[in-house]
DOKOL-649737 format. One record per residue (C-alpha): x, y, z; residue number from 0; residue in three letters. Coordinates in Angstrom, 3 decimals. Example, Ala and Ser with C-alpha at 12.3 -4.5 7.8 and 13.67 -1.06 7.14 Angstrom:
// residues 2
         c1         c2         c3     i    aa
     12.300     -4.500      7.800     0   ALA
     13.670     -1.060      7.140     1   SER
***
This chain:
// residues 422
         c1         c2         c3     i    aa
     28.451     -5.410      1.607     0   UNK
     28.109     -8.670      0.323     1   UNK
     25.289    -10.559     -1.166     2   UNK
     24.184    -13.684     -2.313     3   UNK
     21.914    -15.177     -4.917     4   UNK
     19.921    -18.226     -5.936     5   UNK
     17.961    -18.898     -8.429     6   UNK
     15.045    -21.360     -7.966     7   UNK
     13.953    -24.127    -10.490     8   UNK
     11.042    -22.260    -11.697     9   UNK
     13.159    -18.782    -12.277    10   UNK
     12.496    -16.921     -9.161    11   UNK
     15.253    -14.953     -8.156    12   UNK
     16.517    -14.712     -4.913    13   UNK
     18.687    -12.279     -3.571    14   UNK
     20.023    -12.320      0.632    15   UNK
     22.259     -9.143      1.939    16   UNK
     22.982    -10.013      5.338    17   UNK
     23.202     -6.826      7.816    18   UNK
     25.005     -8.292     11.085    19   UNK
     24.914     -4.621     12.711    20   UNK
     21.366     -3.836     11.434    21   UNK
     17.922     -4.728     13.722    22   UNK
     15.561     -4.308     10.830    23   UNK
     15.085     -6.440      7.709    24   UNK
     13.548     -5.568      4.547    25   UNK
     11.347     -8.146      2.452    26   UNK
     11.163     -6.684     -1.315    27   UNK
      9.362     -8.306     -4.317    28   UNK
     10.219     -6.598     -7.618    29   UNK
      8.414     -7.929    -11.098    30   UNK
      8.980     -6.729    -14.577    31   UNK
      5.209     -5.350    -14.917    32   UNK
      5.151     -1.847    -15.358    33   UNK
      3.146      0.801    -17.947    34   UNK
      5.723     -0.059    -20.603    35   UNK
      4.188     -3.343    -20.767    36   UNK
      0.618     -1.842    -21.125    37   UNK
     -1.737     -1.673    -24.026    38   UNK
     -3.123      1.504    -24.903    39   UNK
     -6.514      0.525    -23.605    40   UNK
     -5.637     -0.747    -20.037    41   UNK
     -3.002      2.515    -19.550    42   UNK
     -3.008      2.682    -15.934    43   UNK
     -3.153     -1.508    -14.944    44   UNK
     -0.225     -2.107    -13.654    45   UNK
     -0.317      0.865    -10.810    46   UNK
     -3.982     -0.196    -10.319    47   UNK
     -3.047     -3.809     -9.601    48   UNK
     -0.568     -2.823     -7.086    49   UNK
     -3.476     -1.256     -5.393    50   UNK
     -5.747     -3.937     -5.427    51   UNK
     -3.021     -6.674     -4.327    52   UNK
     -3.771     -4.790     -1.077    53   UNK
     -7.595     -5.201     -1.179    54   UNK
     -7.383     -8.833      0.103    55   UNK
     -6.420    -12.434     -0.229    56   UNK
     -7.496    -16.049      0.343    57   UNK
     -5.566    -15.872      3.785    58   UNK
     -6.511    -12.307      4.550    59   UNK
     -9.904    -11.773      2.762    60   UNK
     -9.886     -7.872      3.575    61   UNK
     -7.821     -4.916      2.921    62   UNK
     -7.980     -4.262      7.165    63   UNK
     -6.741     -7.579      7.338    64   UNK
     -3.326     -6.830      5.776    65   UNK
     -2.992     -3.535      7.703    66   UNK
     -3.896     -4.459     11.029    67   UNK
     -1.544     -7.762     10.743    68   UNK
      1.440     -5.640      9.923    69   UNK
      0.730     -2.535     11.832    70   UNK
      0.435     -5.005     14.506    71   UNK
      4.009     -5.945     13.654    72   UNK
      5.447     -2.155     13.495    73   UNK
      6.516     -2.658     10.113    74   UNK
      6.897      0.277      7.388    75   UNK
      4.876     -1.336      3.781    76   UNK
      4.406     -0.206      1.098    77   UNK
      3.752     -0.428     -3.454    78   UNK
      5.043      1.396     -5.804    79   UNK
      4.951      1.319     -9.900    80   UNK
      7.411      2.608    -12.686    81   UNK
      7.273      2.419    -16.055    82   UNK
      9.576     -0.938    -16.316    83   UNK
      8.526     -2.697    -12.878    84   UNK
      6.116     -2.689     -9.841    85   UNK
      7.563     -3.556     -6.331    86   UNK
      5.779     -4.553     -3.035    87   UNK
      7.863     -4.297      0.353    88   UNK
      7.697     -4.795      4.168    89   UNK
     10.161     -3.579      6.588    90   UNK
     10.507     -4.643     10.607    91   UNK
     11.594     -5.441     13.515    92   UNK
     14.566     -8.643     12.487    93   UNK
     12.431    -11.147     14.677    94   UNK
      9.146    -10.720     12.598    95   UNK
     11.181    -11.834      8.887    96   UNK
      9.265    -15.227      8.637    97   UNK
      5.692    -13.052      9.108    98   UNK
      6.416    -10.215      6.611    99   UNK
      7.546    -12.209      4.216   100   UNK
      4.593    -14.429      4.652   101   UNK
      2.506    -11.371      3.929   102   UNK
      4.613     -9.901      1.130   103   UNK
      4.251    -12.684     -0.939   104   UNK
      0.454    -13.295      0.244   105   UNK
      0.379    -10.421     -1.306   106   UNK
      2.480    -10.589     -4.293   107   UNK
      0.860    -14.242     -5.417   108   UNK
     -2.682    -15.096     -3.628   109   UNK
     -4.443    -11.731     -4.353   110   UNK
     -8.794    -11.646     -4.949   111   UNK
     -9.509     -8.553     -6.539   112   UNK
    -12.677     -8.259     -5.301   113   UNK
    -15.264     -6.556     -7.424   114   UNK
    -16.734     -4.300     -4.675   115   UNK
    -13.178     -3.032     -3.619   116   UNK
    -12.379     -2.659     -7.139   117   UNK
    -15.024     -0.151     -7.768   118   UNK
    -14.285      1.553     -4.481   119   UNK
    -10.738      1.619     -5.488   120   UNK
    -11.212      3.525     -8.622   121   UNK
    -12.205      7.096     -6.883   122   UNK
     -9.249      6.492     -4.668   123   UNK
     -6.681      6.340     -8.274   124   UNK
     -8.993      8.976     -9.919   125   UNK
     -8.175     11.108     -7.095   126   UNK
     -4.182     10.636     -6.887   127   UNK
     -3.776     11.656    -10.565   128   UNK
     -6.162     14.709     -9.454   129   UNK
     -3.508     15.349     -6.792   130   UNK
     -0.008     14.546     -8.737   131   UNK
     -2.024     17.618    -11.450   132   UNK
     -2.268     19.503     -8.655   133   UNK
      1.399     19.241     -8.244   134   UNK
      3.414     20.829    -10.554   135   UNK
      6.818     20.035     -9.706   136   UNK
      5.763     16.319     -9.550   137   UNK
      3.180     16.559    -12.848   138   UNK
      5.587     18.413    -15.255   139   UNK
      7.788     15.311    -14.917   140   UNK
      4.855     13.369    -16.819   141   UNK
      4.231     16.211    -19.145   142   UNK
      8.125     15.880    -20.133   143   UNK
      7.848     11.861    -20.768   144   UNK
      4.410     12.812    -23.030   145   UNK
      6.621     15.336    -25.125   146   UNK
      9.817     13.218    -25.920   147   UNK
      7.426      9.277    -26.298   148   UNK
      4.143     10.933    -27.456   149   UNK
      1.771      8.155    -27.815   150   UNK
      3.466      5.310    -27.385   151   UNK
      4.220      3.595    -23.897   152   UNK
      6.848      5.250    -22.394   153   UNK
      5.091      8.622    -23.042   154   UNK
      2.234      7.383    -21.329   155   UNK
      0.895      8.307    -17.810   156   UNK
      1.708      5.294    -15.557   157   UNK
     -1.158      6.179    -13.557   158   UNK
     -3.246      5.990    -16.854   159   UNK
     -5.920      7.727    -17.625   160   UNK
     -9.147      8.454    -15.750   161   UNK
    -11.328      7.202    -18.656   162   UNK
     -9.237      3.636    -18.600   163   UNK
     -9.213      3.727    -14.457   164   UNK
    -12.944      3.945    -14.782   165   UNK
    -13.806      0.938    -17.613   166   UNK
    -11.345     -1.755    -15.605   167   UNK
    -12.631     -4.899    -14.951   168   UNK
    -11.931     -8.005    -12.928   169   UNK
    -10.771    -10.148    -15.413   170   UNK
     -8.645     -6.935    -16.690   171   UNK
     -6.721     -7.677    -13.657   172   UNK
     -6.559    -11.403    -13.644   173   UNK
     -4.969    -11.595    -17.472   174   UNK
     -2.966     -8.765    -16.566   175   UNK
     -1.090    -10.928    -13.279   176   UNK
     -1.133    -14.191    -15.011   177   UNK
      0.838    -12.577    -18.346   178   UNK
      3.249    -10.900    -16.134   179   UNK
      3.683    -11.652    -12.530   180   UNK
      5.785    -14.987    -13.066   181   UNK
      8.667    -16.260    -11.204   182   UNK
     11.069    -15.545    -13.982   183   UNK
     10.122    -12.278    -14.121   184   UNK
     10.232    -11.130    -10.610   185   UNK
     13.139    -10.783     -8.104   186   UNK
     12.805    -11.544     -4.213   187   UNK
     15.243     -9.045     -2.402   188   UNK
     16.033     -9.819      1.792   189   UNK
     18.354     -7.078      3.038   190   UNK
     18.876     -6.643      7.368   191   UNK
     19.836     -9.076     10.170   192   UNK
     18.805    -12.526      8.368   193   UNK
     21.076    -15.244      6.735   194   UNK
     20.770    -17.152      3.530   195   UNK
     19.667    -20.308      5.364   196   UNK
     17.037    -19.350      6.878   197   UNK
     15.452    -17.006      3.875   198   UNK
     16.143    -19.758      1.172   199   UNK
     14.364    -22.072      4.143   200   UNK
     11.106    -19.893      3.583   201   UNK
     11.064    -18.616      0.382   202   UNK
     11.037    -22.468     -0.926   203   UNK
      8.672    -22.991      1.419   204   UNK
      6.286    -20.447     -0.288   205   UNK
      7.679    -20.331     -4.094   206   UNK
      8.873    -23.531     -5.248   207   UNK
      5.533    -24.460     -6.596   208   UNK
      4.735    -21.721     -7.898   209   UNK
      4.672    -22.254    -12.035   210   UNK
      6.651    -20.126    -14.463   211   UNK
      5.279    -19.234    -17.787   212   UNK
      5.187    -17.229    -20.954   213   UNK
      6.433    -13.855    -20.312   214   UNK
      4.409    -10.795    -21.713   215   UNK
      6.956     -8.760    -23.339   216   UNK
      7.245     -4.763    -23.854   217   UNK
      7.087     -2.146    -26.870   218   UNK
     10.431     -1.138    -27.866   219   UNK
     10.896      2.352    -27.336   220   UNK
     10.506      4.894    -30.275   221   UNK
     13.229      6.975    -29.665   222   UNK
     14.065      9.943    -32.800   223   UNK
     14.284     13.840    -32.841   224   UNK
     15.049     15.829    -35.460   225   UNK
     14.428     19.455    -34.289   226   UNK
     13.656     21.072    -30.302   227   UNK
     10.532     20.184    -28.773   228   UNK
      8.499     22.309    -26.551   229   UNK
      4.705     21.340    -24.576   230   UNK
      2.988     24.426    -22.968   231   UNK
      0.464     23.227    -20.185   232   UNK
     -1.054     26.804    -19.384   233   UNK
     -1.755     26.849    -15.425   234   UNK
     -2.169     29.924    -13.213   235   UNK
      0.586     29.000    -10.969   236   UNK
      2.989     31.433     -8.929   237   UNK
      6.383     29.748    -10.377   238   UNK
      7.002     28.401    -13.868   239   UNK
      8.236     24.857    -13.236   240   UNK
      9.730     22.662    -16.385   241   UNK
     12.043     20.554    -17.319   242   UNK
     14.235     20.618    -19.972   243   UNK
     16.614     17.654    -20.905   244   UNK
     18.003     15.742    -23.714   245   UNK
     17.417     12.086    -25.027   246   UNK
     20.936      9.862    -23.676   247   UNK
     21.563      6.058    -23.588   248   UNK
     19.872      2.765    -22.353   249   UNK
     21.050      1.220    -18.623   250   UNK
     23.643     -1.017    -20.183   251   UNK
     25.655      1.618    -21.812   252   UNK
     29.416      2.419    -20.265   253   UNK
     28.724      6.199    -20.416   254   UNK
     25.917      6.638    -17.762   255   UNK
     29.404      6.807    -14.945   256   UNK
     30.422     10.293    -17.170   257   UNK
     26.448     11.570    -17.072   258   UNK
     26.529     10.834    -13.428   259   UNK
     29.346     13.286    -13.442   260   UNK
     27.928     15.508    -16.017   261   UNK
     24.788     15.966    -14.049   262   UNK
     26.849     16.410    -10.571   263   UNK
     28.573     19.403    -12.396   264   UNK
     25.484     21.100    -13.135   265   UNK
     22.971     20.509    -10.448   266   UNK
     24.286     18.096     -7.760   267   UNK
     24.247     19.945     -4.101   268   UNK
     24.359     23.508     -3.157   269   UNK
     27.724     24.104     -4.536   270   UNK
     26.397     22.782     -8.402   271   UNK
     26.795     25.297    -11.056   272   UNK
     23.194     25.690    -11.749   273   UNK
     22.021     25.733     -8.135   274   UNK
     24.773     28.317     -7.671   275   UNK
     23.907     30.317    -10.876   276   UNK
     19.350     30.129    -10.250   277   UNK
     19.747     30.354     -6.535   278   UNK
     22.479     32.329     -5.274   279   UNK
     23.407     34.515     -8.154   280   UNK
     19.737     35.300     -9.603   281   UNK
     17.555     34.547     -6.888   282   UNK
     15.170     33.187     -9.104   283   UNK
     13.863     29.651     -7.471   284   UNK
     13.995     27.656     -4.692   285   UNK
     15.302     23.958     -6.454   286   UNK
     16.943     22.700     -9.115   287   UNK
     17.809     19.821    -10.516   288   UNK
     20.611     17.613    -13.092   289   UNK
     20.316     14.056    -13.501   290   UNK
     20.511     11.494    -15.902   291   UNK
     17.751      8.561    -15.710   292   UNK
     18.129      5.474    -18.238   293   UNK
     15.755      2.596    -18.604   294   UNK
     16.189     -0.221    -20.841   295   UNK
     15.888      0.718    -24.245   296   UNK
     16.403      4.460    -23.769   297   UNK
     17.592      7.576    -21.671   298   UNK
     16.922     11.020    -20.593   299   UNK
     19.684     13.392    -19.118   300   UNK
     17.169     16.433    -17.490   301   UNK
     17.297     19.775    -15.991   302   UNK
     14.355     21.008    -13.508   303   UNK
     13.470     23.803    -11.226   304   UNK
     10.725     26.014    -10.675   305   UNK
     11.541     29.647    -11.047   306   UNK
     10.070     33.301    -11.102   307   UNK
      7.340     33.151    -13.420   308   UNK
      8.886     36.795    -15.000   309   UNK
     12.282     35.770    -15.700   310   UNK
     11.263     32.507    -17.159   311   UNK
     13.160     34.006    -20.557   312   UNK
     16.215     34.558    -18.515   313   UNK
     16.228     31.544    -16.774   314   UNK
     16.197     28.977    -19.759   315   UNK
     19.074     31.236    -21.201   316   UNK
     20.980     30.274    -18.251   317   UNK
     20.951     26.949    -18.011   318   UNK
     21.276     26.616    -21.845   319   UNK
     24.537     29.407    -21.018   320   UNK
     25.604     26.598    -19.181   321   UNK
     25.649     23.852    -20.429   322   UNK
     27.582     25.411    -23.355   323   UNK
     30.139     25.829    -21.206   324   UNK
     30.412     22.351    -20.735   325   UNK
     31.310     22.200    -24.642   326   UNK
     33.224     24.960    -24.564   327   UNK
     35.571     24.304    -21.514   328   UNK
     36.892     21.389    -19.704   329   UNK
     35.634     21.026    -16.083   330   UNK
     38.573     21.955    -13.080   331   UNK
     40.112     19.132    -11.339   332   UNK
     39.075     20.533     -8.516   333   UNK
     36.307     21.054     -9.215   334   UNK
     35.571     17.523    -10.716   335   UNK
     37.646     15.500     -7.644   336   UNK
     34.304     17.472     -5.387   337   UNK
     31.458     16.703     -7.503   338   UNK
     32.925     12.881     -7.818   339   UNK
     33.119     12.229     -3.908   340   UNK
     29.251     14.461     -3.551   341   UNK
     28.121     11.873     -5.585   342   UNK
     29.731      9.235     -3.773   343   UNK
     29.348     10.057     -0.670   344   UNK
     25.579     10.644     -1.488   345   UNK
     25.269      7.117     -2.805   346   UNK
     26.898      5.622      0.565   347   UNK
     24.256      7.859      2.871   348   UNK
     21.327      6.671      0.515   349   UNK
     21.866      2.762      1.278   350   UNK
     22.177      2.966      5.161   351   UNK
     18.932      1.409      6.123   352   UNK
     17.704     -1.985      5.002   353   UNK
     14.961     -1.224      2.626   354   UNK
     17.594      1.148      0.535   355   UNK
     19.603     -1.670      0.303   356   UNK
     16.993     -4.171     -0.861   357   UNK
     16.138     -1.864     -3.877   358   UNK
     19.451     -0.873     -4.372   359   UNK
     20.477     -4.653     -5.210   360   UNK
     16.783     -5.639     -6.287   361   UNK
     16.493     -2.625     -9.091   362   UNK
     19.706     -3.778    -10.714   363   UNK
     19.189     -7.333    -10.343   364   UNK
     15.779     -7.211    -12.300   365   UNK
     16.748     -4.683    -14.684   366   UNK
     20.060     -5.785    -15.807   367   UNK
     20.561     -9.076    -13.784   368   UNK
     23.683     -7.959    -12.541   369   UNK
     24.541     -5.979     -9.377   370   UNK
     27.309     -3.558     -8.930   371   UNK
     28.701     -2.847     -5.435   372   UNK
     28.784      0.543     -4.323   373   UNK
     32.511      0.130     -4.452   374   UNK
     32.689     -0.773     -7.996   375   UNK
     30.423      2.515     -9.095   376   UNK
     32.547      4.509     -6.928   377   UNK
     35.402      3.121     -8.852   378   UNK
     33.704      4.098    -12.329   379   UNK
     32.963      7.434    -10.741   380   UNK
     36.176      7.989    -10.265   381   UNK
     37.414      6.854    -13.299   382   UNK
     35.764      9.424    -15.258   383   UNK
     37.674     12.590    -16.711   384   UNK
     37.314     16.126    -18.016   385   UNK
     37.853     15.152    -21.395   386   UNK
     35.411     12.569    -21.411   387   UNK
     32.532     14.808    -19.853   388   UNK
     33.653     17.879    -22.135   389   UNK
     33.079     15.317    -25.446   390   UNK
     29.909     13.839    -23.716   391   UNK
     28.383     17.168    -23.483   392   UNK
     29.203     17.913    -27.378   393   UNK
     27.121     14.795    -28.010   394   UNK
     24.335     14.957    -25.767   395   UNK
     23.243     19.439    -25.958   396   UNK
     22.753     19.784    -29.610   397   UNK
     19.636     21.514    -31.051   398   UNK
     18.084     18.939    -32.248   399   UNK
     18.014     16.991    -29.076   400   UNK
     16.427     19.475    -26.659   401   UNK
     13.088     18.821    -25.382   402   UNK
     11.228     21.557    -23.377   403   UNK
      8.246     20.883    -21.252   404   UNK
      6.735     23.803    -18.501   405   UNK
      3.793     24.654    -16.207   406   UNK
      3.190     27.604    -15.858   407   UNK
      0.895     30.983    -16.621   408   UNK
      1.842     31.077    -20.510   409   UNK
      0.103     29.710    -24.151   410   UNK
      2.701     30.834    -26.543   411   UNK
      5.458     27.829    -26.967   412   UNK
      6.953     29.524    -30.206   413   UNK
      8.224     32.648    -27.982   414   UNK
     10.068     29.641    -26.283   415   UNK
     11.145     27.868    -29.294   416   UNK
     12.930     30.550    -29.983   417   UNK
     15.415     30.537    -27.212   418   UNK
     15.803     26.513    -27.528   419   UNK
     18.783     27.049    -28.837   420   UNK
     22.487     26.077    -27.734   421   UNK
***
């Protein structure tokens, strides 16, 4: 699928995928304003913001006024925040691009933040980080971040914390936007049945005035272990859920093809070794999980599942079993041919509608400022072999490296240090 891009005088980055066959299109702002770009005291800003860029603008002065306009439209819209970026999207009919797009960046650049909806808006956040607690499956995931980063931004919550949510201010918000949302930082993404004309014809019509600035720049990640980590959050729950994983390599770095792999091997489809080993074999959980997830300055390669709260002991010992294997044994050429075309194949099925496709582009565009076809990582898929993920694993599961974090109905972590062990 091919795609263009322009880059605007002021820095704004514009990227068009043209989808002849496709009646939808996708509008997709992306900026480089996430909770790694937080100070401790304002933990939780940059999710807030994207809430309150929905609470109204000079054009549309209420929140109802946004809704109605595009459920009016049939579009799909949405926010969402990350540690390294926030991104605001609109997805309809292909006839309605010019008015989404109108409203997307309404949106993205001409937002109020009115007090009253502000301090309305503040039980809404209180109560999704109520809910994601609630959640185990989804909460442990922060609870892992916390263990490896510890105080420091990328161990952070990026939904903050309640006490921050509830001191914001107005002009929190406003020096917040104006240090980060700039056209040099942020990527415009138009994926469906649109050409370059007539998106370049509109975006200039809305962002060539728009001034660039000074960037507002990030921590750099902290990342050093010296001996296994484990965080007990004691919860009466009915399964154990954790995650266990080991600290890996930035976005930029040529091995993340052969932890693809690695984490296909152990947990990617029904047919993984883990899911085989937990599921079929033991019968001890429902899901579970291998992937490897880099940002910019760092990486995690994790396992998680939730599991019989009993055989918790027996579980761990398990997955630890193996991934030793992986050191111990080269993976099957069979075996390695079907967990490269699962992954693969999986990666064609996830970018078949337009809005997959605009963050598919947009993500890698804004992160790395490069985009890589779905060919081309099919092609470094491929190229990866059992030597290389047997010597990857060597690097990756030692001792030292393994990080532990669980939910479940249990205080002790020693008793759990002690099977950290590869």
């Amino acid at each position: 699928m091919k795609f263009t891009k322009k880059v605007l005088k002021n820095g704004l980055r514009v990227i068009t995928i043209p989808m002849k066959d496709n009646p939808t299109v996708t509008v997709l702002v992306l900026v480089e304003a996430g909770s790694k770009y937080e100070e401790k005291k304002v933990n939780g800003i940059s999710h807030f913001l994207e809430h309150m860029c929905f609470k109204g603008t000079f054009k549309r002065p209420k929140a109802v006024d946004i809704s109605k306009e595009l459920d009016a439209l049939g579009s799909q819209y949405n926010a969402f925040t990350a540690q390294e970026y926030t991104g605001y999207y609109a997805k309809s009919d292909a006839r309605h691009f010019k008015k989404i797009l109108d409203i997307v960046s309404d949106i993205y650049l001409n937002s109020t933040f009115p007090d009253a909806e502000m301090q309305k808006e503040k039980g809404v956040i209180i109560e999704e980080i109520n809910m994601y607690e609630d959640m185990p499956q989804r909460h442990v995931q922060d609870l892992f971040m916390k263990l490896l980063y510890g105080d420091q931004p990328a161990g952070w919550n990026i939904a903050g914390e309640k006490k921050n949510i509830l001191r914001m201010k107005r002009d929190d918000f406003v020096e917040y936007k104006n240090k980060h949302y700039l056209p040099e930082a942020t990527v415009l993404v138009v994926a469906g049945q649109i050409t370059e004309a007539e998106v370049l014809k509109e975006v200039n019509k809305i962002f060539s005035t728009v001034s660039s600035g000074k960037k507002g720049s990030k921590t750099k990640v902290k990342d050093t272990q010296d001996n296994p980590q484990v965080l007990v959050n004691f919860k009466k729950t009915d399964q154990t859920h954790f995650v266990l994983g080991v600290r890996t390599y930035d976005l930029f770095n040529k091995k993340n093809a052969i932890l693809s792999v690695l984490g296909g091997v152990l947990g990617g489809g029904m047919s993984s070794r883990l899911f085989v080993k937990l599921r079929e074999e033991m019968g001890v959980g429902y899901y579970v999980r291998a992937y490897n997830d880099p940002y910019t300055d760092h990486g995690v390669f994790q396992i998680s599942a939730g599991v019989d709260n009993k055989r918790i002991d027996e579980v761990l010992e398990a997955v630890l079993e193996e991934c030793r294997k992986l050191k111990d044994s080269k993976v099957s050429e069979e075996e390695l041919n079907k967990v490269k075309e699962c992954l693969i194949g999986n990666m064609k099925l996830s970018l078949e509608s337009s809005d997959d496709i605009a963050n598919f582009h947009g993500g890698q565009e804004l992160l790395k400022r490069e985009i890589c076809e779905v060919e081309e990582k099919a092609k470094e898929i491929r190229k990866v072999t059992a030597s290389q993920i047997q010597a990857l694993a060597k690097d990756i599961f030692t001792n030292q490296k393994l990080n532990l974090a669980f939910i479940g109905p249990f205080k002790d972590k020693n008793r759990f240090l002690k099977i950290l062990k590869f």
